[in-house]
N, C-alpha and C positions, 0 to 999 in steps of 0.2 A: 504494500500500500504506500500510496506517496499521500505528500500533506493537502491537497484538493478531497482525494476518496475520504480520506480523515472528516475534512471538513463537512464534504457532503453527509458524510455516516453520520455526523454528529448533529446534523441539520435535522436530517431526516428521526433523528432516533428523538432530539426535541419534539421536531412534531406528533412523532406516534404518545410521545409521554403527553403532551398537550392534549390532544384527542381522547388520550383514556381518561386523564382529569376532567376536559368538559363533560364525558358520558357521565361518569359517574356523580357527578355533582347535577347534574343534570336528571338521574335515577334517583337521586336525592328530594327531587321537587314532588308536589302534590299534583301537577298534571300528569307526572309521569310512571302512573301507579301501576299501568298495567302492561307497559309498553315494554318491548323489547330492543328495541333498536341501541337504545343507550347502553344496554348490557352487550349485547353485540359489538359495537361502537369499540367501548372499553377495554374486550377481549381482544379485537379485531389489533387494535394500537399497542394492549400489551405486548401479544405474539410478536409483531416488527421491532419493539422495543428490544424485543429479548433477544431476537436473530442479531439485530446490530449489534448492540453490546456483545456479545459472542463473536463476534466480529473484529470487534474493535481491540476486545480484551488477547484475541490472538495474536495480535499484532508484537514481534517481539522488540521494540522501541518502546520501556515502558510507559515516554511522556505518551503516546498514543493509546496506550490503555486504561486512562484515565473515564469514571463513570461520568454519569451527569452530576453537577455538584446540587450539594443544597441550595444553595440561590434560583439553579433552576426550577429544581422542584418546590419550591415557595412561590416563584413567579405565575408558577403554571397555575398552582393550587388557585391563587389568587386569582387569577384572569377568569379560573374558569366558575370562582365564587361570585365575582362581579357579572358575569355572563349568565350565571344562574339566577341572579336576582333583578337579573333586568328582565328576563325573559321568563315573565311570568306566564303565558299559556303556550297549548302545544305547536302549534303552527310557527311562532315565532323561537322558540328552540329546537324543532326540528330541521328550521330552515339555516340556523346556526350552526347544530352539528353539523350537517351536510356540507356547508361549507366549508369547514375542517378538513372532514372526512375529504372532501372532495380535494383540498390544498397537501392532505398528506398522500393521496393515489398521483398527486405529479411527482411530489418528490419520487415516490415511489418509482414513477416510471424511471425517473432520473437516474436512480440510481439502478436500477438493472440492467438501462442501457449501459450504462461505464460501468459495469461491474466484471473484473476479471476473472473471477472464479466461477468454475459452474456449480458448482452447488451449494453454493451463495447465492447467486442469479436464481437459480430454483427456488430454493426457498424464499426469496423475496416473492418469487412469478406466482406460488400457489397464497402467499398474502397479496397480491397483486388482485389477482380472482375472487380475492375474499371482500377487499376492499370495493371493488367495480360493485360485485352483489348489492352489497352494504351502500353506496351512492345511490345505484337504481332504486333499490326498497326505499331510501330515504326521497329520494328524490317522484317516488309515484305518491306517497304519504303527504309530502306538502304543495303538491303538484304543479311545481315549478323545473321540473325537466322536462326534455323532450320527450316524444316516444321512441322507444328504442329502436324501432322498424322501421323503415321507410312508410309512408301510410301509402297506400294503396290509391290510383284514383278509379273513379268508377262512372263508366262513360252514362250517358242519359239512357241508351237503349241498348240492349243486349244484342240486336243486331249492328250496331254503330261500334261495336269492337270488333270484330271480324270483317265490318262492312268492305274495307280498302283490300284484303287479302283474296276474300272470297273472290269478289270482280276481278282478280289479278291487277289491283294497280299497287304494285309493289315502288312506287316514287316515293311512300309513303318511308321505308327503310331503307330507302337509296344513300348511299354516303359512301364516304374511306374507312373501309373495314381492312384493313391492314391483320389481323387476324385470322379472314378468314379465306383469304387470296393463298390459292395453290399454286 
């Protein structure tokens, strides 16, 4: 590891710790009695915390193997007690997690594209999947994401989609198909 991967590890290992403090304080609140996302959330941040760290602590440079200090983990705490008490109903902390969540699946990505090990890389890539999950759920809940699928269009009459094929006017798929030139 060189002092960037360092950095980045350390970036990314703040945010997963950040993200399990706002779940959990956040599980902490009276909207969120029955909800699972936040424990999700929490779990989801831990697992990457602990990959990193394992990471980091392999590193045989002991200044590189240093944890996160207390400072941070006070800062976190803090942010995510101020973020708990501003956002008193569920729509307005859901939409917060998520944005978390959504800020540590880049890092994320970040770091498994530079990541030299594979099975380091692996183990990010199945929290990778876990986190995308955990975005989408979050994200259908406050329903401020897209839909995940291309939406469909659907013509006025069932004959007005095969109309151009059936007559053979095929000008309709005319183009540079570079694909499919023999």
């Amino acid at each position: 590891m060189i002092d960037p991967e360092v950095a980045r590890l350390r970036r990314l290992r703040g945010e997963a710790l950040l993200v399990r403090e706002i779940a959990r304080a956040f599980e902490s609140t009276q909207w969120a009695a029955d909800e699972s996302l936040p424990a999700r959330s929490a779990c989801a941040g831990w697992r990457i915390a602990r990959v990193v760290s394992g990471r980091l602590k392999s590193h045989p440079y002991a200044e590189y193997q240093k944890d996160a200090g207390v400072a941070a983990h006070v800062r976190s705490r803090m942010h995510a007690y101020v973020l708990a008490l501003t956002r008193n109903n569920r729509a307005q902390g859901l939409k917060t997690l998520e944005a978390h969540v959504n800020a540590l699946g880049r890092q994320l990505n970040d770091a498994i594209a530079l990541a030299w090990s594979s099975d380091f890389s692996e183990a990010l890539s199945r929290s990778q999947s876990e986190i995308k999950d955990l975005g989408a759920a979050l994200a259908r809940e406050t329903r401020s994401g897209e839909v995940l699928g291309r939406p469909g269009v659907r013509p006025s009459r069932p004959e007005q989609a095969v109309g151009n094929l059936a007559v053979g006017n095929l000008a309709a798929i005319d183009g540079d198909w570079p694909y499919l030139a023999l």
